[in-house]
N, C-alpha and C positions, 0 to 999 in steps of 0.2 A: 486607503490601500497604500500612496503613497508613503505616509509616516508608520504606518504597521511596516510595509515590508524592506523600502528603501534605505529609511533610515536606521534601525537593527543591521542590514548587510552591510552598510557605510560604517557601522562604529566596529564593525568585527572588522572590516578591511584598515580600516585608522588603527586598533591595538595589534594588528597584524604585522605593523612596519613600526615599530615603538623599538627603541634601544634597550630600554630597562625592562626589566620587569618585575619591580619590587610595585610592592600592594598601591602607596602612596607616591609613586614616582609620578612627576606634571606630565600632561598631554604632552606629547612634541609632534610637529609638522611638519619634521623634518623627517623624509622617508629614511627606513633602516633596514637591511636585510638581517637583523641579528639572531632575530628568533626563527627563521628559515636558514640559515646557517647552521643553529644551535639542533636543529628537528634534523637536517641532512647530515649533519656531522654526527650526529650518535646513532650508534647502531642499534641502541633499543627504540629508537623512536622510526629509525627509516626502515626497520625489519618489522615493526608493525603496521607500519604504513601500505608495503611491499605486500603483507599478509591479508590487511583485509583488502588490496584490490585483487588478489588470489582468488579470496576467498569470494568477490563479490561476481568474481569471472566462473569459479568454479556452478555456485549457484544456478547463473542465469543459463549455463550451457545444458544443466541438470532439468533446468523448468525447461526450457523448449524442449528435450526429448521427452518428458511430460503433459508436456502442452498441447503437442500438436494432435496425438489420439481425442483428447479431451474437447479438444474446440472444432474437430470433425465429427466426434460422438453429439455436439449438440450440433450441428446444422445437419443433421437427418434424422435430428429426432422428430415427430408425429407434432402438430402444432402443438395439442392436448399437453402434451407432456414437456414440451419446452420450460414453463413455467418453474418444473420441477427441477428439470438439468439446471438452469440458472440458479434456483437456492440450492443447490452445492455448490456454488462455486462464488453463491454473493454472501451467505449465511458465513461462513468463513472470512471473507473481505472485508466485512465488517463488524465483526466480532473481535474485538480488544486483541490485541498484539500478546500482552502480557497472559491471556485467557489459555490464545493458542500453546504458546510457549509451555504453559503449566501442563498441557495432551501431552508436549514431545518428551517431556521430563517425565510422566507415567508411563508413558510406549519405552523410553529406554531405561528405567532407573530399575531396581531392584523387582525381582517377582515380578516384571511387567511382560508383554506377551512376545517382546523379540528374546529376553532372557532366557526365557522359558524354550521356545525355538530353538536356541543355539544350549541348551540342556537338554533338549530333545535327540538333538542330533548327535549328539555326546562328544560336540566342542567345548561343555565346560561352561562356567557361568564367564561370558563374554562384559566387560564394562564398558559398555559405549556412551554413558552419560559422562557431560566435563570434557569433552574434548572437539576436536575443530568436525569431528563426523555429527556430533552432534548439532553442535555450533550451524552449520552446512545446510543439517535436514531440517533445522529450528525453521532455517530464512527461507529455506525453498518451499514449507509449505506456507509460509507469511507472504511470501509473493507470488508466489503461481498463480494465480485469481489474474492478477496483471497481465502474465503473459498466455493465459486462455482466453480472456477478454479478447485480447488486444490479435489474437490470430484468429479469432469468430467473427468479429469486423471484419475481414477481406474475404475468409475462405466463405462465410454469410453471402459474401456478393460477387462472387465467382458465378460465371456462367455454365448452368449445370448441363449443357448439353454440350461445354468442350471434355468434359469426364466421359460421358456417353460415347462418344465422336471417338476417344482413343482408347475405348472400352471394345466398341466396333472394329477398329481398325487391327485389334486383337493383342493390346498391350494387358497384362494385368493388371491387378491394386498396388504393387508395390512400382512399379515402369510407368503409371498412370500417374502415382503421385511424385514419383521425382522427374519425370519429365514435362507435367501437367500444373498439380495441383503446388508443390513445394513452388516454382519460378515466379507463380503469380500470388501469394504470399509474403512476396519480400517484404514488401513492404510496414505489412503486420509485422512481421517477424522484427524488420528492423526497431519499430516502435515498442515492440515487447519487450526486447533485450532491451532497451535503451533504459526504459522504465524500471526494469527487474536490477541491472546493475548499476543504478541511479539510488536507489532505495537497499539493495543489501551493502553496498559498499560504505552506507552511511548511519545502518542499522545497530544498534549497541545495547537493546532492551532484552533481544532473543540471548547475544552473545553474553550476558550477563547470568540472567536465568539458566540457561541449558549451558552454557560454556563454565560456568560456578567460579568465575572470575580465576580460571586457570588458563584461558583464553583470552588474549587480552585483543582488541579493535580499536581503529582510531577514535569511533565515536566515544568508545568509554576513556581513549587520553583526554579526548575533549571535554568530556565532564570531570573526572578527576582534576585535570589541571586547573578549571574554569569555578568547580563547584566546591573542593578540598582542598585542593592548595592555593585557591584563588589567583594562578599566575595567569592573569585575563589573555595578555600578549601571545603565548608560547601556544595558549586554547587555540587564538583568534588566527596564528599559525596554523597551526593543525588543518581548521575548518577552513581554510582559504585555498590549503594545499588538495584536500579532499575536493573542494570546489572545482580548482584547475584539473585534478584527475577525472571528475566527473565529463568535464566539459571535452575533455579532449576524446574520453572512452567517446563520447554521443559523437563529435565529428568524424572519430578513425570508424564507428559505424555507418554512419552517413555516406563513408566515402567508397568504405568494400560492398556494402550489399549494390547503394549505388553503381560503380563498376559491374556489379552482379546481373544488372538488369540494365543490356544495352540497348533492348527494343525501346526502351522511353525516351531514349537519347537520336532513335533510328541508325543506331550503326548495327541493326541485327541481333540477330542470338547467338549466331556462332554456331561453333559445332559441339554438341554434347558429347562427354565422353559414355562408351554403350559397353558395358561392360558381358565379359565374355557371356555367352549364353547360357552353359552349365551354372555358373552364377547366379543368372536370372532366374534358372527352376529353384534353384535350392531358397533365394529370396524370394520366390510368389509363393512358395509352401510353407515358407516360417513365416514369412509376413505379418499374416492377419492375425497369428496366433500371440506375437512379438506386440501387434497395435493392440490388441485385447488384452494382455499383459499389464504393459504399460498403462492402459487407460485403468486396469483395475487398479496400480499401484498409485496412480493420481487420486484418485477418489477416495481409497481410506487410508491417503496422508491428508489430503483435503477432513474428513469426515471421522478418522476414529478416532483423533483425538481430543475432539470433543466430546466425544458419546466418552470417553475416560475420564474427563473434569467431571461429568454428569454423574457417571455411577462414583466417584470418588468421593464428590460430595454427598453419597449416603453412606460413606465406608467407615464403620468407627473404630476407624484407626487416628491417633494424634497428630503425625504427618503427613502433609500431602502428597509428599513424594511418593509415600506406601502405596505400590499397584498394587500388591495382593489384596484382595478382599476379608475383611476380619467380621465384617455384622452390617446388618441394616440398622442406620440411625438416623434420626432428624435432628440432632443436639447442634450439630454445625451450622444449621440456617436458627436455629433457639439461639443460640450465640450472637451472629448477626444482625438478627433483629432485637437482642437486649443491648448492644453494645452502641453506646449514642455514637462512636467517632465514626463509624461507618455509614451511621444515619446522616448525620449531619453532613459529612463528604459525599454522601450521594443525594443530598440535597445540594450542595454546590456545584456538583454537575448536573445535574439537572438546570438548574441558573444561569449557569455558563453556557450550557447547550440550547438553552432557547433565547438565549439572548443574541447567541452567535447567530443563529439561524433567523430572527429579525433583522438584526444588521446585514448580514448577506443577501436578504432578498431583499431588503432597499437598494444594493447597490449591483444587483444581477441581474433583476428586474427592468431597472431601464435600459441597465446597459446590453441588455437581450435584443431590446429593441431597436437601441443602437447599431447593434453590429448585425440584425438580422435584416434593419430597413434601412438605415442610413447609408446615406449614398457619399458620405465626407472623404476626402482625403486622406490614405493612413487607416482607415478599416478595419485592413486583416493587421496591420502591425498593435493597433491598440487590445487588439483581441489576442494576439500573440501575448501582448507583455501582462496583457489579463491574468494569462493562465503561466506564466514564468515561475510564480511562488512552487507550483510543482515540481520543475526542474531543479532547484536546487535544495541542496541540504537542510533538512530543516532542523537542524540541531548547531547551525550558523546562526539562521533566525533569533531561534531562542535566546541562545548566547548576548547576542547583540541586544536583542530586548532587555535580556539581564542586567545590563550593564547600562543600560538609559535609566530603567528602576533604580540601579543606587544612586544613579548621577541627580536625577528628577524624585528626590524620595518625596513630594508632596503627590504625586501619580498613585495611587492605591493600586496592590497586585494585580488585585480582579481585573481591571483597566486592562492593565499588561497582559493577562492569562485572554480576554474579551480578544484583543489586537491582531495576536498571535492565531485566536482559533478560526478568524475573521479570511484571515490571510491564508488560510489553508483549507476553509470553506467552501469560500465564497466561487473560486475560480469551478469546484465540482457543480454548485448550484447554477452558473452562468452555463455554465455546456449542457445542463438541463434545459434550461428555460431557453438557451437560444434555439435549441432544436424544436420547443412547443409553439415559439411562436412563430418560427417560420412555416409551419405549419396551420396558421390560421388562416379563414376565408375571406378573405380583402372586401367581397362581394356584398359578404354582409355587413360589414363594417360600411363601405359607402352605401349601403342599401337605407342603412340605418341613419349616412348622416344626410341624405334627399329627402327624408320623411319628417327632418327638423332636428332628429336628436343631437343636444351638445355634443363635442367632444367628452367632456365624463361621465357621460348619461351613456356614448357610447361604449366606456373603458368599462361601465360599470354592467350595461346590461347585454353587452353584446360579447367583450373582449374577454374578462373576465369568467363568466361561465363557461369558453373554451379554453383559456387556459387552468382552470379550477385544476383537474388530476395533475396538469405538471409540473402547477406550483405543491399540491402536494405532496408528489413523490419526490421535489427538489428537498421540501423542509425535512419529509423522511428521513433522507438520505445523509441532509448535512447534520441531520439531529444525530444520527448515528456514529456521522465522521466524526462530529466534536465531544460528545460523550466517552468514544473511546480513545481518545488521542492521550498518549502516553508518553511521544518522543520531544517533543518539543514542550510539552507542560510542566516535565522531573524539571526543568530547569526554571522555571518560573515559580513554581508553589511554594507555601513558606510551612512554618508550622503549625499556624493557626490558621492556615487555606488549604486545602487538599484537595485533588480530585479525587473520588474512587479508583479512578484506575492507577493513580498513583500510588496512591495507598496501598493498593493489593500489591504494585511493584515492586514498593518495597519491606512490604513482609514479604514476599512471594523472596527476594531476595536476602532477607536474616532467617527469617525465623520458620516459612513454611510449615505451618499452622493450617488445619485442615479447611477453618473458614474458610481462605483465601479461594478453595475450591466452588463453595457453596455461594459465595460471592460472583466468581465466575457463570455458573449455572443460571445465575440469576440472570447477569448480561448475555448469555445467549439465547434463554427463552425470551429477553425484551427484543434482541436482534430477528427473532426469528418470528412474535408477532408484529411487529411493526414492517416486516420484509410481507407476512401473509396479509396489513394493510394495505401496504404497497400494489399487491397482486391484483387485489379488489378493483384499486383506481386503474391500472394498467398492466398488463403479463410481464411480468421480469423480465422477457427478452427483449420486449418495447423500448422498455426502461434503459437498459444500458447502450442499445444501441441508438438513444438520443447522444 
């Protein structure tokens, strides 16, 4: 973990303070602000910069009014049907970036059914594909999953008989939840946005596809400059600059919601402001209607743009883009499966995906143990820096990995592509598996070793059959992360290495070709049976809220 994640973030921090930045200029170590200089001095690069943390604010303020319907609709849903609420919102989470992207490109591009809508209404054919609303509803529906998760955790463990208590005392659903249900939330909420503007502010796959490179983001300076003009320094800039914005957005959240919530500090609540009463009628009668709303427009932005890759993949029309319907055809999956580069790219993710997901559970697995039973010094900070690769940009990562591979050219890609998906795995498999095993029965474990059995006659016949579902739903889950990763891979693959998802990226980005669709459809029915293995071994709601 250490040489996968430390040392890629170290070589992008070293070409970040570099004076020159010509291809073959020597290393120097001697710091330089030139290429931070050169990114703040022009205003095409600080007006980009400016725009996507715009644009990663505008997003994440878009998902929590989204969210919060969405992650109350599942904690009162019927146990039965839990299951189901979470595959809407995990079936999406795990379904390729590039997949989703190609739904928002059908819902807004030509003949698609908002067009259609705003020709309905006899505003005219409206063009909302290629532009930053696009761009916007690309990342909001790629991250919302985050921050519904991430507010079903708290409002999940909320004590449901203080809702009752100010249900009784004769507040309604709208006075209930902002005086109630929103204050003890923060904390979700804080963790959500953290996460949602952590990830769109650094996202460049959606802004490329749905933005049609009219739209420009740091992350795509960062590959242009890193991948096309090769100027590593001015990248290694960029991604160090995006780093410090990130860090600062997670502290200045840290500090208001904190401030937000003075009972955990004990200086009190304060006085709420109670806003006039005639106010209060007209918002308990729009309310619910407003939260039903909302939750429906979560749902089929989460959900219809998938069922659009679905049925497009049988449209036989030549471009993917085409929403209109022209014929029912299978020629697009006949395609796919005669065309060996496809096959073979989806044979190397396949490779890479279970390779990653062995190496990660060799090193999640003890380290589960570790931080579930170990009583060491430093604990929770080892378990912090465990799980760090998520916090930051992983198109830093990449970058830095890039640039080890030309320096180390006896290292073979796959090596590099294996490091990278390790480092972005491993930390989801550990928050699996550290939640299963603190959950085992101690009792039977010493029961078993008074009776004589070794220690790995214990590990083997005792330990092991109860952790069985959680190491499965860990491999599940990282098989799925590394199979579709897309962000951090374009930077590593070569032309005789591809993953599938990259591949469809970048057709999905020249040529959109209808394969591209049929290919997709494919990765969401594997997402969606391996999510209905998953269910088998444990209910989806179990699962995430390990």
């Amino acid at each position: 973990m250490l040489a996968a994640f430390a040392a890629p973030l170290g070589v992008v921090a070293l070409l970040s303070v570099q004076e020159s930045s010509e291809l073959f200029a020597p290393l120097s170590f001697t710091p330089s602000a030139a290429q931070y200089a050169e990114i703040l001095g022009d205003r095409f690069y600080l007006r980009t910069f400016l725009n996507t943390l715009l644009l990663g604010a505008v997003v994440t303020a878009v998902s929590v009014v989204l969210a919060y319907p969405m992650a109350l609709w599942l904690t009162r849903l019927p146990p039965a049907w839990k299951p189901l609420g979470f595959a809407c919102v995990l079936v999406p989470l795990l379904t390729n970036v590039v997949v989703r992207s190609l739904g928002i490109i059908l819902l807004l591009g030509r003949g698609g059914i908002l067009t259609r809508i705003t020709e309905g209404l006899g505003l005219g054919r409206v063009d909302l594909l290629f532009g930053w609303f696009a761009v916007g509803l690309a990342l909001t529906q790629v991250f919302l999953p985050f921050m519904v998760l991430a507010l079903y955790d708290v409002l999940e463990a909320q004590e449901k008989r203080l809702t009752e208590a100010a249900s009784g005392l004769g507040a309604g659903p709208v006075v209930t939840f902002w005086r109630v249900t929103f204050p003890l939330s923060l904390a979700g909420l804080r963790a959500g946005m953290t996460v949602v503007f952590l990830l769109a502010s650094t996202a460049y796959v959606s802004a490329t596809l749905v933005g049609g490179r009219k739209v420009l983001v740091s992350g795509m300076v960062v590959l242009r400059e890193g991948l096309e003009i090769l100027n590593y320094p001015l990248a290694a800039a960029m991604a160090m600059l995006m780093l410090g914005a990130s860090v600062a957005v997670t502290l200045g959240l840290a500090f208001v919601i904190g401030r937000s919530m003075p009972w955990l500090s004990g200086r009190g609540q304060g006085e709420a402001w109670v806003p006039p009463r005639a106010l209060v009628l007209i918002l308990e009668a729009l309310g619910p209607w407003l939260s039903r709303l909302l939750l429906a427009l979560a749902l089929f932005l989460l959900l219809f743009p998938l069922l659009l890759v679905a049925v497009a993949s049988v449209n036989n029309s030549p471009q993917a883009s085409v929403a209109q319907f022209l014929g029912f055809t299978w020629r697009w999956y006949v395609a796919v499966w005669e065309n060996p580069r496809y096959l073979s790219d989806a044979w190397v993710s396949v490779q890479l995906a279970l390779c990653c997901v062995a190496i990660s559970l060799a090193i999640a697995l003890p380290a589960s143990f570790a931080l579930g039973r170990g009583t060491f010094r430093g604990r929770e900070w080892l378990g912090a820096a465990l799980m760090l690769p998520l916090a930051l940009p992983g198109i830093a990562i990449g970058l830095g990995m890039l640039r080890l591979l030309q320096w180390f050219t006896a290292l073979p890609p796959f090596l590099g592509l294996l490091a990278v998906h390790v480092v972005l795995v491993a930390p989801f498999m550990l928050a699996l598996l550290r939640a299963s095993v603190q959950q085992l029965d101690r009792a039977l474990e010493e029961a078993a070793g008074g009776l004589g059995a070794s220690p790995a006659r214990v590990f083997a016949r005792v330990i092991l059959p109860q952790l069985g579902p959680g190491i499965g739903v860990a491999c599940v889950i990282g098989f799925l992360l590394s199979f579709g990763e897309v962000t951090v891979t374009a930077f590593l693959t070569t032309a005789r290495m591809q993953t599938l998802p990259v591949r469809i990226y970048a057709e999905a980005t020249f040529s959109l070709e209808n394969t591209v669709n049929a290919i997709s459809t494919g990765i969401i029915l594997l997402t969606m049976l391996l999510l209905w293995a998953v269910n088998r071994l444990m209910p989806l709601d179990r699962v995430w809220r390990r």
